[in-house]
DOKOL-110947 format. One record per residue (C-alpha): x, y, z; residue in one letter. Coordinates in steps of 0.001 Angstrom, whole numbers, plus 500000, padded with zeros to 6 digits. Layout:
<recs>
[[X,Y,Z],"a"]
...
</recs>
This chain:
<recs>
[[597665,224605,875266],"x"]
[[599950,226559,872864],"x"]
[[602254,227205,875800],"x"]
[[602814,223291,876475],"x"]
[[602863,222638,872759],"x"]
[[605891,225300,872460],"x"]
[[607589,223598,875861],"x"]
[[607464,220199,873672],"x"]
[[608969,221846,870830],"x"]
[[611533,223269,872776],"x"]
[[612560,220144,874164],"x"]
[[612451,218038,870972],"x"]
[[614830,220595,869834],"x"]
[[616895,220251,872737],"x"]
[[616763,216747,872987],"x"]
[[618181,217015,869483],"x"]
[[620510,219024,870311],"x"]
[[622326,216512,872578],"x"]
[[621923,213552,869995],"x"]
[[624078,215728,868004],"x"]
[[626677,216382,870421],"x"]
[[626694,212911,871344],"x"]
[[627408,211933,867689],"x"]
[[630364,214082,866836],"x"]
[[632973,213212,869624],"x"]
[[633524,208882,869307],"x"]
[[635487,208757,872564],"x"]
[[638243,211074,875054],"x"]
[[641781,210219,874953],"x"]
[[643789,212354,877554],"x"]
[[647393,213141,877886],"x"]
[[648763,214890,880768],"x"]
[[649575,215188,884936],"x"]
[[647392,215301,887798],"x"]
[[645508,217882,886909],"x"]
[[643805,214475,884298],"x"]
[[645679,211655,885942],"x"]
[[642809,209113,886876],"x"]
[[644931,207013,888919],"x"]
[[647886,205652,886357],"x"]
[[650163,206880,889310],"x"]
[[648393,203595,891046],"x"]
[[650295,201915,889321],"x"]
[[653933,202891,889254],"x"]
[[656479,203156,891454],"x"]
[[656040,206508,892927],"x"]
[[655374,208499,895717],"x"]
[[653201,210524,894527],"x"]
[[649846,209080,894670],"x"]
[[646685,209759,896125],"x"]
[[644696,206643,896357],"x"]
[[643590,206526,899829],"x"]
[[641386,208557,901927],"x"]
[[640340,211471,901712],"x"]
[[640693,211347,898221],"x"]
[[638211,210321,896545],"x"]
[[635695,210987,899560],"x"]
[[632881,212310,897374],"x"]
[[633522,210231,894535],"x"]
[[631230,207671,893563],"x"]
[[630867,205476,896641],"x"]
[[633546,207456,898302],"x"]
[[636411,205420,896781],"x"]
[[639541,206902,896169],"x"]
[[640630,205922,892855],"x"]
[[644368,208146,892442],"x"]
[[642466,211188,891448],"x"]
[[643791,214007,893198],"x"]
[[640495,215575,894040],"x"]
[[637882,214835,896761],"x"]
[[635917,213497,893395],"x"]
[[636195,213697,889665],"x"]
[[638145,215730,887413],"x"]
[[637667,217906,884223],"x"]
[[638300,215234,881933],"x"]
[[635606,213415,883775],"x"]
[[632939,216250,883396],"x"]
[[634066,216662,879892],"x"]
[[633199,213191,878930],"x"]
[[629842,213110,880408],"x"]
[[629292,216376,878553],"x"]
[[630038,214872,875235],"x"]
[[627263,211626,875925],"x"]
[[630080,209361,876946],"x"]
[[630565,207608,880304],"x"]
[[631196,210158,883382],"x"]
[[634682,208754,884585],"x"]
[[637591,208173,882341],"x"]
[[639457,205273,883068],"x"]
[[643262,205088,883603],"x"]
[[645020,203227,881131],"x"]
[[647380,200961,883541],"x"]
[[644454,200304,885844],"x"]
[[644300,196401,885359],"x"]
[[640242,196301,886536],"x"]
[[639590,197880,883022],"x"]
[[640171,196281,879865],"x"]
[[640422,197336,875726],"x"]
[[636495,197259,876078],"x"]
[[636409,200114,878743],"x"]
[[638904,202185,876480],"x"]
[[636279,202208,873871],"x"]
[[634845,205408,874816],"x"]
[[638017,206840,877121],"x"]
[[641289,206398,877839],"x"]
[[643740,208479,880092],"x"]
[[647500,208111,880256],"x"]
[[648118,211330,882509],"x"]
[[650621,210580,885129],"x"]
[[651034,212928,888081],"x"]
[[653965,215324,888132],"x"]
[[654679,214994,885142],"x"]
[[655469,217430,882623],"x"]
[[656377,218465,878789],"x"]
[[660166,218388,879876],"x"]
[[661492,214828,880504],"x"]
[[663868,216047,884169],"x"]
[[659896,217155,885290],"x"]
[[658865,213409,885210],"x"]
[[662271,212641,886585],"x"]
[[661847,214627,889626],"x"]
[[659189,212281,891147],"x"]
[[660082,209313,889053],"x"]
[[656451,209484,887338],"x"]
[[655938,208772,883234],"x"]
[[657007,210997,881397],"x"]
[[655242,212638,877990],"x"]
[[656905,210357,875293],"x"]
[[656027,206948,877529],"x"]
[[652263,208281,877639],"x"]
[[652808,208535,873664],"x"]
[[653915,204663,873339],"x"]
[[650967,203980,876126],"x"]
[[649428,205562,873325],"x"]
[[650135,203361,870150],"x"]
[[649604,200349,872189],"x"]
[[645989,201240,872731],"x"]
[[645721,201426,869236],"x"]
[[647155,198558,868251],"x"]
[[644860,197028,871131],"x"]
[[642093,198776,869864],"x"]
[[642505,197636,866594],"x"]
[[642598,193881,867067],"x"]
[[639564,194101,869749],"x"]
[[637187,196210,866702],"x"]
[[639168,195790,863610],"x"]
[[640969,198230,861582],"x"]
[[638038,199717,860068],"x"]
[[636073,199952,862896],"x"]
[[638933,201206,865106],"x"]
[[639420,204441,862754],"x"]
[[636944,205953,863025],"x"]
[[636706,206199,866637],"x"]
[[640572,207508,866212],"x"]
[[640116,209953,863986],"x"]
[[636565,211424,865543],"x"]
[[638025,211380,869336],"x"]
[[638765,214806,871424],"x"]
[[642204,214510,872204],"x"]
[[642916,216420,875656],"x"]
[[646430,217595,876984],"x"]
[[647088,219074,879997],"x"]
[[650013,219985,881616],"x"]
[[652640,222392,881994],"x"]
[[652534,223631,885800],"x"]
[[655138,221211,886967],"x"]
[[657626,222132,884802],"x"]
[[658014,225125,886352],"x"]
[[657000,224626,889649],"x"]
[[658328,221005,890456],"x"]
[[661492,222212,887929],"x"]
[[662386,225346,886882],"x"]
[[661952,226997,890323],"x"]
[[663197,224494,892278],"x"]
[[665979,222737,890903],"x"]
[[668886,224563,889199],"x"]
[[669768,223118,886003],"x"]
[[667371,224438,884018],"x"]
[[667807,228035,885201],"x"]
[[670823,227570,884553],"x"]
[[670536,226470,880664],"x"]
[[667370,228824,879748],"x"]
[[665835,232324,880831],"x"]
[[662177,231762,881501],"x"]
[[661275,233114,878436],"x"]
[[663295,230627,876545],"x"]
[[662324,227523,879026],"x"]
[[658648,228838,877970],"x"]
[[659923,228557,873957],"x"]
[[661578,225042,874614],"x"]
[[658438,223576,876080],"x"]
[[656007,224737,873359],"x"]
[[658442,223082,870988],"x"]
[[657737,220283,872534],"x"]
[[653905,220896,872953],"x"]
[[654390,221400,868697],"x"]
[[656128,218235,868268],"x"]
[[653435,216202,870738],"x"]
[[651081,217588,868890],"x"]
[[652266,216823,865148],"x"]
[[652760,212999,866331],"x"]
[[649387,212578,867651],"x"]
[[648034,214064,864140],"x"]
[[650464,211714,862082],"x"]
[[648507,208841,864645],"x"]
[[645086,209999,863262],"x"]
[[644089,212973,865670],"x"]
[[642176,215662,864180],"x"]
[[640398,216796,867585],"x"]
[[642508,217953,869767],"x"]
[[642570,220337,873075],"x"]
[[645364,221732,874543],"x"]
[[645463,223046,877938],"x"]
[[647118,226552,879161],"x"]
[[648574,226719,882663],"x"]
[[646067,228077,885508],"x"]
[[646971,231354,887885],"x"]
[[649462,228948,889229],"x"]
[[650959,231864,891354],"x"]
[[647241,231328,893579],"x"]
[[647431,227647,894028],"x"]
[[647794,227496,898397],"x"]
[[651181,226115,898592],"x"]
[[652751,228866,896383],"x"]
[[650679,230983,898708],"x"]
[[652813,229672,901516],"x"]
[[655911,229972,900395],"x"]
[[654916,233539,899973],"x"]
[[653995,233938,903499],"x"]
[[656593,236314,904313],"x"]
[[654827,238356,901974],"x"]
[[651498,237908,903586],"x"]
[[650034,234905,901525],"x"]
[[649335,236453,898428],"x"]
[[649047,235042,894899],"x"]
[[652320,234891,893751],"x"]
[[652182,237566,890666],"x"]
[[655399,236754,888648],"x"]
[[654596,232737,888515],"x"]
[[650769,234267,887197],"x"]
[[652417,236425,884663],"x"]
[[654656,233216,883491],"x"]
[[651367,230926,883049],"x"]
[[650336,234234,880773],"x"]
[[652991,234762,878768],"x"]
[[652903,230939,878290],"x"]
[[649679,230524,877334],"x"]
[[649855,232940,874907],"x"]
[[652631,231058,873242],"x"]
[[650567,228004,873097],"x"]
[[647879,230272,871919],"x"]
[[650363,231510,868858],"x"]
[[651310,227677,868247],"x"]
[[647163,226827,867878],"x"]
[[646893,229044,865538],"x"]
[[649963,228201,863439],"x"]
[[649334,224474,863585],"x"]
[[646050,225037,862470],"x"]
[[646850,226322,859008],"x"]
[[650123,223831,858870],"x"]
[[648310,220805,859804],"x"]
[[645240,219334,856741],"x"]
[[641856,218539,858890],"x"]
[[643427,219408,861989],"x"]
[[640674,221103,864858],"x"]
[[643359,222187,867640],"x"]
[[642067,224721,870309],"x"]
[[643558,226267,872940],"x"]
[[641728,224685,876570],"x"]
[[642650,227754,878702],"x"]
[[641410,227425,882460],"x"]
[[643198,230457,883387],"x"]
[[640919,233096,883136],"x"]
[[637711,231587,885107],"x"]
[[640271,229896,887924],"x"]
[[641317,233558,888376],"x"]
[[637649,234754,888509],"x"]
[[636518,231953,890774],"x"]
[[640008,232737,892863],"x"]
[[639599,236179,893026],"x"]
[[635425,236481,893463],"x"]
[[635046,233086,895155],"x"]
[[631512,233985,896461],"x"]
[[630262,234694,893652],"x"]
[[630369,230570,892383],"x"]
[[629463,229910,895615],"x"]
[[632541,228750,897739],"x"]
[[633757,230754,901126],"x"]
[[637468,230268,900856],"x"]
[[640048,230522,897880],"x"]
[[643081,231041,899729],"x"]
[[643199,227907,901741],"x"]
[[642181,224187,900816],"x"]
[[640149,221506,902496],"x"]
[[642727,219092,903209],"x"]
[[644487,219627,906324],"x"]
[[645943,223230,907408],"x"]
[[644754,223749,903421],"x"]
[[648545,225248,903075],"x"]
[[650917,222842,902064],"x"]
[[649263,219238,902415],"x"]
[[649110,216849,899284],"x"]
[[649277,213392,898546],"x"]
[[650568,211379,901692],"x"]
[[650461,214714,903819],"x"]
[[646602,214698,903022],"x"]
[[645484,211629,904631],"x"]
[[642560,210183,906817],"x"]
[[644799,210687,910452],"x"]
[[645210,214722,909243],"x"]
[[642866,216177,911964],"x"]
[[642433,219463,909863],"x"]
[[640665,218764,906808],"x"]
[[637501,220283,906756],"x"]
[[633821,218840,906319],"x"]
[[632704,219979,903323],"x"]
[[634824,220617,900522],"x"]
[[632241,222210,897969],"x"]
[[633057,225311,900270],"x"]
[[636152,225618,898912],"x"]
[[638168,226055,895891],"x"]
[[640907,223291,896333],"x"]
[[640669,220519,897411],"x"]
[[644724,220166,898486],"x"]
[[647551,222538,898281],"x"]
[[648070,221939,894486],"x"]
[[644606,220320,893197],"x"]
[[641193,221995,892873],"x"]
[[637561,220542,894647],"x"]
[[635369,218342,892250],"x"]
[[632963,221398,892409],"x"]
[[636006,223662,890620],"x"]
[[636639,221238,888037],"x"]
[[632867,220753,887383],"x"]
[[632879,224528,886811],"x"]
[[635752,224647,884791],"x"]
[[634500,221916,882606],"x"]
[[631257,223366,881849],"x"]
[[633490,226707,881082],"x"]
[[635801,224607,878643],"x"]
[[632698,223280,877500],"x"]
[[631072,226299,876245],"x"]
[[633469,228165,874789],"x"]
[[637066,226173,873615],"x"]
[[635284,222723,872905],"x"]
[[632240,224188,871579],"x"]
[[633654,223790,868369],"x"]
[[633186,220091,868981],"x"]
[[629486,220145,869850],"x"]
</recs>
């Protein structure tokens, strides 16, 4: 008897617990490429997209939606965590309206980047358009609630960037002009002066919760793998020591906003670490193969290369750590979520 009474303590407490996390994050606003993008690419003219089949396939009724996983995201997972809906919907999808931004809103636009010539590259949005996306929804959000209602909701929303791995990998690498205008060390500097100034504007909006992302062990991700065939398929080490050294500029720039900004709650978000565990010990979170993903060969396919006709792709992607050459599984970015979760949000709970 005194056992079950302590079990219905326990989960009185817990069930508290939750009511409090649910009450101290009003909605998820996120900023970013496709590592977020819930299907905004939809809706532009681009080629990369990834709304067709097999994207999507273990999303909710198997639809593909321009997420480029076989099913959700992070930001997804994150916004169940926090008692709100479990999909985030994209901004220029026209089957949502104001009243489905209530809760969550995402402007991410694949391939994009912090540096404007990333989103040029595939002709996606860039950062500053997802910023005026942006003050529209509040000005939307704000005549659908009312001023006072709206600010709330504004001010007590987790604000999540992420991006950062096409500008060097869709940019700096490939194309010459920036190599030729900045060492990577000062391409690194130029883009968290950006990250700073994205940041400041979204506090001068109202944000006070905000999460920004570091770059993952981008040196792992399968395509980079193949291009380092020649080299036996490794992880390529120097692009892993860039996301690093970059992250721990962002990390320097948290802190520094922190004390500059009044009420601000900025964290780093950095995946890098537990990609790099689940990478390197894929077993042990119970997948069979890190070095090659589900779609296709699992080397180089993504968006249109990773389609229904591709007689490759394998039969059950929660064996694997990535989904395409570039994007991970839904199970990855479940586990990464949870990790964000519990340890760089947890400030939020």
């Amino acid at each position: 008897m005194a056992y079950k009474v302590i079990l219905l303590l326990l989960l009185a407490q817990f069930l508290l617990q939750i009511q409090a996390v649910h009450s101290k994050v009003s909605s998820i606003i996120v900023f970013g490429d496709s590592s977020v993008d819930s299907g905004n690419n939809n809706h532009i003219s681009t080629i990369l997209k990834s709304n067709f089949g097999p994207y999507g396939c273990d999303f909710y009724g198997g639809q593909p939606t321009g997420r480029f996983s076989n099913g959700r995201i992070p930001t997804d997972f994150i916004s169940e965590a926090f008692g709100m809906k479990p999909i985030v919907p994209a901004y220029l999808d026209p089957s949502y309206n104001i009243t489905d931004f209530v809760k969550g809103v995402c402007f991410a636009s694949a391939g994009t980047g912090y540096d404007n010539a990333t989103s040029d590259v595939l002709s996606v949005i860039p950062l500053w358009r997802e910023l005026e996306y942006y003050k529209e929804y509040q000005r939307r959000l704000k005549g659908y609630l009312g001023e006072e209602n709206a600010d709330p909701i504004i001010s007590e929303a987790l604000y999540s960037i992420s991006l950062g791995t096409n500008d060097f990998l869709e940019n700096y690498y490939v194309y010459p002009n920036r190599p030729s205008e900045y060492s990577v060390e000062e391409y690194q500097q130029y883009l968290v002066e950006i990250a700073r100034n994205f940041v400041t504007e979204l506090y001068q909006l109202g944000a006070r919760k905000i999460s920004l992302g570091g770059l993952p062990p981008m040196g792992c991700l399968p395509m980079e793998r193949t291009r380092n065939i020649v080299l036996g398929s490794y992880c390529v080490e120097d692009y892993n020591n860039v996301a690093r050294d970059f992250n721990g500029k962002l990390q320097g720039l948290v802190l520094k906003l922190n004390t500059e900004l009044a009420a601000v709650q900025l964290v780093l978000s950095n995946s890098y670490d537990i990609l790099s565990d689940i990478i390197r010990n894929p077993s042990s979170f119970g997948f069979e193969n890190a070095a090659i993903a589900c779609c296709g060969t699992g080397r180089f396919e993504m968006s249109y290369m990773c389609d229904k006709f591709n007689p490759f792709t394998c039969g059950d992607a929660t064996k694997y750590v990535f989904w395409d050459s570039f994007h991970p599984t839904e199970k990855t970015n479940g586990i990464v979520a949870d990790h964000a979760v519990k340890n760089s949000l947890v400030k939020f709970l």
